[in-house]
C-alpha positions in Angstrom: 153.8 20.9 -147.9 153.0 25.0 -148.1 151.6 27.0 -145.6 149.2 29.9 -146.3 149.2 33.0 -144.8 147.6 33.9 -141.8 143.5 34.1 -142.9 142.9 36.5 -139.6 145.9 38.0 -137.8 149.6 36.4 -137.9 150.7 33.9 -135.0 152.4 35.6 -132.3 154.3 33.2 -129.7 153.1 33.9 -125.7 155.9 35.1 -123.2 155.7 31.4 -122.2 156.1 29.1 -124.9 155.5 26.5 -122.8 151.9 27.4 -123.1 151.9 27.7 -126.8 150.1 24.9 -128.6 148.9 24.3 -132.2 145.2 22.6 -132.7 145.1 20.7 -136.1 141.4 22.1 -136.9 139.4 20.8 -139.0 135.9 22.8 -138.9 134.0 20.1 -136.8 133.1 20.3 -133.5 135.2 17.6 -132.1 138.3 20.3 -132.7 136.7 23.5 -132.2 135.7 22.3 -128.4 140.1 21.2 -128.5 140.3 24.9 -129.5 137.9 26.3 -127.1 138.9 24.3 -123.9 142.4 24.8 -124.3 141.8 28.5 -124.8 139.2 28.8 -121.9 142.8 27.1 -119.8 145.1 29.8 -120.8 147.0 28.1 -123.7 148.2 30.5 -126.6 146.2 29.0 -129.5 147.3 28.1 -133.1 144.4 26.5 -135.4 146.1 24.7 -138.4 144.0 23.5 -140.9 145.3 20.6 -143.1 144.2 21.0 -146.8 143.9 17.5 -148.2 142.9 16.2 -151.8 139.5 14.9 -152.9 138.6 11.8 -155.5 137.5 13.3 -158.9 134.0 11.4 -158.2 133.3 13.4 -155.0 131.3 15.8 -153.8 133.8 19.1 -153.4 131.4 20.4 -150.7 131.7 17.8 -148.6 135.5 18.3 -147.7 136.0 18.2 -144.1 138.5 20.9 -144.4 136.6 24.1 -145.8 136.2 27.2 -144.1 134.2 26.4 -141.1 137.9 26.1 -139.2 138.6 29.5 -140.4 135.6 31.0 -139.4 135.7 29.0 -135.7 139.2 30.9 -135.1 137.8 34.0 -136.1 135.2 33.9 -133.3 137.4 32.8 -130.8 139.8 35.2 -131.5 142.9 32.8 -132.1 145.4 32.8 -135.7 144.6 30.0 -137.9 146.5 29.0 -141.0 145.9 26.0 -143.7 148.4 24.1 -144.5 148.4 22.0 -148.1 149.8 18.7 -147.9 147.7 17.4 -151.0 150.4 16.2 -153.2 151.8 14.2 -150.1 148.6 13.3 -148.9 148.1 11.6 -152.6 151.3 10.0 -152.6 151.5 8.3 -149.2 147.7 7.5 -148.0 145.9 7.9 -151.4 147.9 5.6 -153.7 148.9 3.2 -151.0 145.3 3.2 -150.6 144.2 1.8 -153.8 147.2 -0.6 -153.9 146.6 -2.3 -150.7 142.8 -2.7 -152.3 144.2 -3.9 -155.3 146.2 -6.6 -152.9 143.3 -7.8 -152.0 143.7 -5.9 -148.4 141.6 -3.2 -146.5 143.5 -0.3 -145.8 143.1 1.9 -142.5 143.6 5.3 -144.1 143.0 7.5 -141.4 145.6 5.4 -139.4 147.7 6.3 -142.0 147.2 9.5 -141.9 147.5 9.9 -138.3 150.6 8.3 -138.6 152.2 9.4 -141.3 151.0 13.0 -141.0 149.3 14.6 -138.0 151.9 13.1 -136.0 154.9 13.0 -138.2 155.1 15.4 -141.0 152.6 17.8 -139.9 153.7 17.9 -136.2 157.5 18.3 -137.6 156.5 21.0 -140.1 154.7 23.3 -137.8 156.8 22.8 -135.1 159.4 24.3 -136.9 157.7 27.3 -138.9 156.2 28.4 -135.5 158.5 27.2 -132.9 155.6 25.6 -131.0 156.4 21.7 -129.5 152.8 20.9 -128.5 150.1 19.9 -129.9 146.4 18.7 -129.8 143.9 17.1 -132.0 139.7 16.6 -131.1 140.4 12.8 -130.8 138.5 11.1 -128.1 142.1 9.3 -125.9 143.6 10.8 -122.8 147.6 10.9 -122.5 148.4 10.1 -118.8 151.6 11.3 -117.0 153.8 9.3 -115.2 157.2 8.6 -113.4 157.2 6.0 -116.2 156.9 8.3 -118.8 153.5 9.3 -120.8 151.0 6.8 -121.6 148.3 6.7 -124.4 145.0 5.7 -122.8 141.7 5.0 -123.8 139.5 7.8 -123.5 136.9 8.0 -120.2 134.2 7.1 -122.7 134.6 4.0 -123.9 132.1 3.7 -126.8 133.8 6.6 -128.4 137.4 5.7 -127.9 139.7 6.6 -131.1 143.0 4.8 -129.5 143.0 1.9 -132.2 143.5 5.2 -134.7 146.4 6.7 -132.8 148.8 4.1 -132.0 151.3 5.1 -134.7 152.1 8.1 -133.0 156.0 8.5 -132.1 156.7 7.6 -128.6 159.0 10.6 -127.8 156.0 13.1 -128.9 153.3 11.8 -126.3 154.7 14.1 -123.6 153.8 16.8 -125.8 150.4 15.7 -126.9 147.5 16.8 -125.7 143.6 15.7 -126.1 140.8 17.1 -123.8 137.9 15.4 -125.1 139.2 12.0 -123.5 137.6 12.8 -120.1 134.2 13.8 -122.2 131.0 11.8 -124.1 130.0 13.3 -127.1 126.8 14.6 -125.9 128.9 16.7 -123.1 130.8 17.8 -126.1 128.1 19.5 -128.4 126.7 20.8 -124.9 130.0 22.8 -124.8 129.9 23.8 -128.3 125.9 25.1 -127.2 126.9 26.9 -124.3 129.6 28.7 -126.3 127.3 29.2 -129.0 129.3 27.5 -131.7 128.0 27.7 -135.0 129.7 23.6 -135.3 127.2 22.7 -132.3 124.8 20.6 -134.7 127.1 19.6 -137.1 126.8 16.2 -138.3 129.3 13.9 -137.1 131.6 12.8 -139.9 131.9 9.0 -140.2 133.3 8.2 -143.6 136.4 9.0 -145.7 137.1 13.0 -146.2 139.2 12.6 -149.1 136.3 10.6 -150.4 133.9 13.4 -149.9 132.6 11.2 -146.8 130.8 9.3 -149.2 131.7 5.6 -150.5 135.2 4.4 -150.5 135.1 3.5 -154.3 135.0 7.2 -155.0 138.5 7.2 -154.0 139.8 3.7 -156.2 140.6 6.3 -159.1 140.3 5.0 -162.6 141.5 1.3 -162.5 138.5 -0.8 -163.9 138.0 -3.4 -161.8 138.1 -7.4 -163.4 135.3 -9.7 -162.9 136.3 -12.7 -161.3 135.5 -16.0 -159.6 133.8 -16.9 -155.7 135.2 -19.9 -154.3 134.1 -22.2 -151.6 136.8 -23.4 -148.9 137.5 -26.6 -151.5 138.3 -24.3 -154.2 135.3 -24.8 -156.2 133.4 -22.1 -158.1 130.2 -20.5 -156.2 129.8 -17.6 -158.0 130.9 -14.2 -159.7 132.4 -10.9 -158.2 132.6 -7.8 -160.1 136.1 -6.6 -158.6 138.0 -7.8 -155.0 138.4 -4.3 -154.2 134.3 -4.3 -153.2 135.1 -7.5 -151.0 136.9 -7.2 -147.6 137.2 -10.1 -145.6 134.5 -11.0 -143.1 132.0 -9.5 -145.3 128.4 -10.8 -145.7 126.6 -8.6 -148.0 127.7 -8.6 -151.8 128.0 -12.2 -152.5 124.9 -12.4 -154.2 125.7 -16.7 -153.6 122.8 -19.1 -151.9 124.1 -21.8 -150.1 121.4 -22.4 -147.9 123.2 -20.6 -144.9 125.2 -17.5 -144.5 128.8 -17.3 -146.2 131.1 -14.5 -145.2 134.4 -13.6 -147.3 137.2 -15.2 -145.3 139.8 -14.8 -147.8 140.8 -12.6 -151.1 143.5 -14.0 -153.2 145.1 -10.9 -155.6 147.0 -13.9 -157.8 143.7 -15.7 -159.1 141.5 -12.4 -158.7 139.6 -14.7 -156.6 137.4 -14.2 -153.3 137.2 -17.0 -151.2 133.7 -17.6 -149.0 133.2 -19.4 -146.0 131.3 -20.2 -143.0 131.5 -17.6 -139.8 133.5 -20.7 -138.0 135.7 -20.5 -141.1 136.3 -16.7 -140.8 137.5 -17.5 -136.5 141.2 -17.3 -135.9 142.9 -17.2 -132.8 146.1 -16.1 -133.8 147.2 -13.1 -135.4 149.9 -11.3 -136.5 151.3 -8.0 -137.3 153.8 -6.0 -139.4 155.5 -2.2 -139.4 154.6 -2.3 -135.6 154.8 1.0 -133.7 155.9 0.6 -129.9 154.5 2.5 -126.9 155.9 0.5 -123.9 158.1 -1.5 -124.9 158.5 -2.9 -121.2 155.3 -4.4 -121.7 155.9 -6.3 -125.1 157.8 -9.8 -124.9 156.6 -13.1 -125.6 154.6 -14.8 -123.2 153.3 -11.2 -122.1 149.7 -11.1 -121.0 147.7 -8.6 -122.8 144.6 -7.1 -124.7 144.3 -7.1 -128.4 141.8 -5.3 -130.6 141.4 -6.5 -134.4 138.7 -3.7 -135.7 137.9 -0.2 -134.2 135.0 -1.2 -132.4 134.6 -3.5 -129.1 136.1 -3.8 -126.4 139.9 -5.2 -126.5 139.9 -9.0 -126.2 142.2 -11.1 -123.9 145.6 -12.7 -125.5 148.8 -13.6 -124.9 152.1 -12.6 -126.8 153.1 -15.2 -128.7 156.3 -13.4 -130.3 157.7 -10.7 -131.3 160.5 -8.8 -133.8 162.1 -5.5 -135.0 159.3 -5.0 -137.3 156.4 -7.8 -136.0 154.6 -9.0 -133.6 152.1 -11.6 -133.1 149.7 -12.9 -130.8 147.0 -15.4 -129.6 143.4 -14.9 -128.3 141.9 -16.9 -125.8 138.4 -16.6 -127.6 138.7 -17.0 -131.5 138.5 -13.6 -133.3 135.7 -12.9 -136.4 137.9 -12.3 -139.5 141.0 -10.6 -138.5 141.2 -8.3 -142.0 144.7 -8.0 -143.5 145.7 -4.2 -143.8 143.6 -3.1 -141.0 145.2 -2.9 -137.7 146.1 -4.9 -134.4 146.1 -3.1 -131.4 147.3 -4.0 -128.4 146.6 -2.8 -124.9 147.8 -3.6 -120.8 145.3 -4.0 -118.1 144.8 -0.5 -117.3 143.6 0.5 -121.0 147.4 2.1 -122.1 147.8 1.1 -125.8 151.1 -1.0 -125.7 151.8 -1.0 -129.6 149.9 -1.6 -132.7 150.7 -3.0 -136.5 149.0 -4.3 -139.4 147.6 -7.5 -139.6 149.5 -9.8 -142.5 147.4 -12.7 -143.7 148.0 -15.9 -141.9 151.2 -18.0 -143.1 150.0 -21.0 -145.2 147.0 -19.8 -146.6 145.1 -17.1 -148.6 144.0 -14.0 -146.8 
């Protein structure tokens, strides 16, 4: 990683560097607000801006790290720097990327790069070029102080919660994270960015991949042709063609391009024959599901038999289960209602009662079976 020099004025730390805190910017206005609330409080503001590769296919212009942080910094009057992490960025979220598609998985790569960078590499590097230990990001999640330590909570707004993307984060650094949109909906957010007169105010909201230009996924597989292969039934019989299992991911509808006379969905994807397997929606239900490289948040509240709340996808509300065991590096657990298609590479989240995520891994395909 290299930093750049300062594109206004250099950082200077505040007489109280307790009130010193970097904002990882990124130009939309989910950040700039960060920046502008924690400014309006009486933090001394850093804006880092994390310079990250694109796919040859993509659109350069598209990059959700240009110049818009710089500019953002400039008229709030704060130091901003950018910070190039693309040859690590390619080498721990990119390849990894394509291999878990290759696998036959579906990758979470903006977990991954929350996890691996934001809140590891990132956080570590800046903390020690500027001396600064906090820290805040535009993500919508609230950390909550208290006696027991600092708890990552769903934000106030539920429909917009980003928890299920920030689980990974190191336990010791949540007393030092901070994110003020959790107690906001988006709609009071661009109403700050209005009121300020932010140039961000009407920018679209950014959905898809940024190293993929926030276009299509594929634009980020690189070069690898992909191999034609066979659909199978639950029987193993031959239902059809696909053109590559990295355009399948399990649960699935579209793209099948088989009639049956009722809906199939993929419920598996099996890397060894090349083969995607296709099934009913009660064939894609699964109660039980398990985990691996699992991060821990309260580790208190994760033993077997524990009573808990378990997310499978980013969206929806977390679903009711119980712990049904758990390891150094695993965890795994049962729902009370059957789960659609629990996707191995993506994530399983799990929560307490009072919305604190508890830990979080990535699902592994069920023991005994293809994905």
């Amino acid at each position: 990683m290299k930093l750049s020099p300062p594109t206004l004025q250099p950082w200077v730390g505040g007489e109280d560097n307790n009130k010193d805190i970097i904002v990882l910017m990124s130009g939309g206005v989910d950040s700039s607000v960060t920046a502008l609330l924690l400014k309006q409080a009486g933090w001394n503001v850093l804006g880092i801006t994390m310079k990250i590769p694109l796919a040859k296919k993509c659109d350069v212009h598209r990059s959700c790290c240009g110049m818009e942080a710089a500019y953002l910094c400039k008229d709030l009057g704060i130091p901003h720097y950018y910070l190039d992490i693309r040859d690590a960025f390619q080498r721990l979220v990119v390849e990894p990327f394509r291999e878990s598609y290759a696998r036959g998985e579906t990758p979470s790569p903006c977990i991954d790069c929350n996890t691996l960078f934001k809140f590891s590499l990132v956080w570590d590097f800046v903390e020690e070029a500027f001396g600064v230990e906090n820290l805040a990001t535009g993500h919508y999640a609230r950390v909550v102080h208290s006696e027991s330590g600092a708890r990552l909570a769903r934000a106030n707004d539920l429909h917009k919660d980003q928890t299920y993307f920030l689980y990974g984060i190191p336990r010791r650094r949540l007393g030092h994270l901070h994110l003020p949109l959790g107690d906001y909906t988006k709609e009071e957010v661009r109403e700050l960015a209005r009121e300020a007169r932010l140039p961000v105010a009407r920018r679209p909201e950014s959905m898809e991949l940024c190293f993929a230009g926030e276009g299509d996924y594929r634009n980020a597989l690189g070069e690898t042709a992909a191999r034609k292969g066979p659909i199978l039934d639950t029987s193993g019989n031959v239902i059809g063609e696909h053109d590559g299992i990295e355009y399948f991911t399990v649960g699935q509808r579209r793209g099948l391009r088989v009639a049956m006379g009722k809906p199939l969905y993929v419920i598996g994807i099996d890397p060894v024959k090349n083969a995607v397997i296709a099934g009913s929606w009660d064939d894609a239900l699964r109660s039980d599901v398990s985990a691996r490289e699992v991060n821990v948040l309260i580790p208190e509240a994760l033993h077997a038999g524990a009573r808990l709340f378990g997310k499978i996808r980013s969206q929806g509300n977390p679903s009711a289960c119980a712990v049904r065991e758990t390891s150094e590096d695993g965890i795994s657990v049962v729902f009370d209602e059957p789960q659609f298609a629990p996707t191995p590479g993506q994530r399983l989240v799990i929560y307490d009662a009072d919305g604190n995520v508890v830990a979080g891994g990535t699902i592994v395909p069920r023991e005994g079976r293809e994905q």
